[in-house]
C-alpha positions in Angstrom: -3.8 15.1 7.2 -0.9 14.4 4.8 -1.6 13.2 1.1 0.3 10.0 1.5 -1.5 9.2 4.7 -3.9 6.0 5.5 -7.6 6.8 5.4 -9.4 6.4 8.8 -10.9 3.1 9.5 -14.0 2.3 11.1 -13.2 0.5 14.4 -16.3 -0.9 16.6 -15.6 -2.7 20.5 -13.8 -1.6 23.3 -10.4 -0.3 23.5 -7.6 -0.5 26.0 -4.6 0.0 26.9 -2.1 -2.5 28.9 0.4 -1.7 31.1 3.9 -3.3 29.9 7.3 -3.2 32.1 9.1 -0.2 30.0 12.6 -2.2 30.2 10.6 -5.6 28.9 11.5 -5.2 24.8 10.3 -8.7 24.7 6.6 -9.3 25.6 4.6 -6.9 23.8 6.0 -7.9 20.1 5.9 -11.4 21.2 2.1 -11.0 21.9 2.0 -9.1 18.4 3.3 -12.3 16.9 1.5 -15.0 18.6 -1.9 -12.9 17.3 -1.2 -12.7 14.1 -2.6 -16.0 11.5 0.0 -18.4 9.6 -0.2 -16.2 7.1 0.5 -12.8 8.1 3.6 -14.7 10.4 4.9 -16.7 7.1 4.6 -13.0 5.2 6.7 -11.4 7.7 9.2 -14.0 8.0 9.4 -14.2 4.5 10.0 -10.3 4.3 12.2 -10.2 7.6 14.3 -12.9 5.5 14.3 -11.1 2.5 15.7 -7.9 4.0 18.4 -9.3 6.4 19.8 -11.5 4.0 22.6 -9.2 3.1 23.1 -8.5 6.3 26.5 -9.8 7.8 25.7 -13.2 9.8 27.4 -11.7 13.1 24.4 -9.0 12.9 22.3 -11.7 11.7 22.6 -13.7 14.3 22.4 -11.0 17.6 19.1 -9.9 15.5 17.7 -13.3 16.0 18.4 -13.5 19.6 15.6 -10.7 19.9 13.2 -12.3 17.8 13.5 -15.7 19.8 13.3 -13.5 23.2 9.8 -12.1 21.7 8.7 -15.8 20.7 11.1 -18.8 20.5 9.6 -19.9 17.3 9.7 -16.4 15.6 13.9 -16.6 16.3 14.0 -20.0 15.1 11.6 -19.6 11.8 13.7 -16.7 11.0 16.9 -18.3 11.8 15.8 -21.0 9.1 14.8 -18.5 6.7 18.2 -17.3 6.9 19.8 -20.6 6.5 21.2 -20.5 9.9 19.6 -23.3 11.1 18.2 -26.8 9.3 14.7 -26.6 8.8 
């Protein structure tokens, strides 16, 4: 195990996996998003928004398109973040 590695965690329950179409990009970080609380979403928006801010809007914008095809709201909080769109 590297040095820099995470620690094993105790996990308890029952484990799956679920079959997803392998040209569907969409639905499985979609369902990632949708479980997460307000919080963890507003952290990664906030830190989504912090990173493509320099990022030209042409780029910007396309990236968006992807987040709003996982979850419309995910495109459009981002979007805002971005200062694309009026909150």
């Amino acid at each position: 195990m590297p040095s820099d590695a995470e620690p094993p965690s105790p996990v308890s329950g029952m484990a799956d996996s679920v079959p997803y179409d392998r040209e569907d990009h969409y639905t499985q970080p979609g369902d990632l998003y949708r479980l997460l609380t307000e919080e963890e979403r507003s952290n990664l928006i906030d830190n989504i928004v912090a990173s493509m801010n320099s990022v030209a809007k042409e780029i910007q914008l396309r990236q968006i398109e992807h987040f709003r095809k996982a979850d419309p709201e995910y495109g459009i909080r981002v979007a805002t973040g971005l200062g694309l769109v009026d909150a």
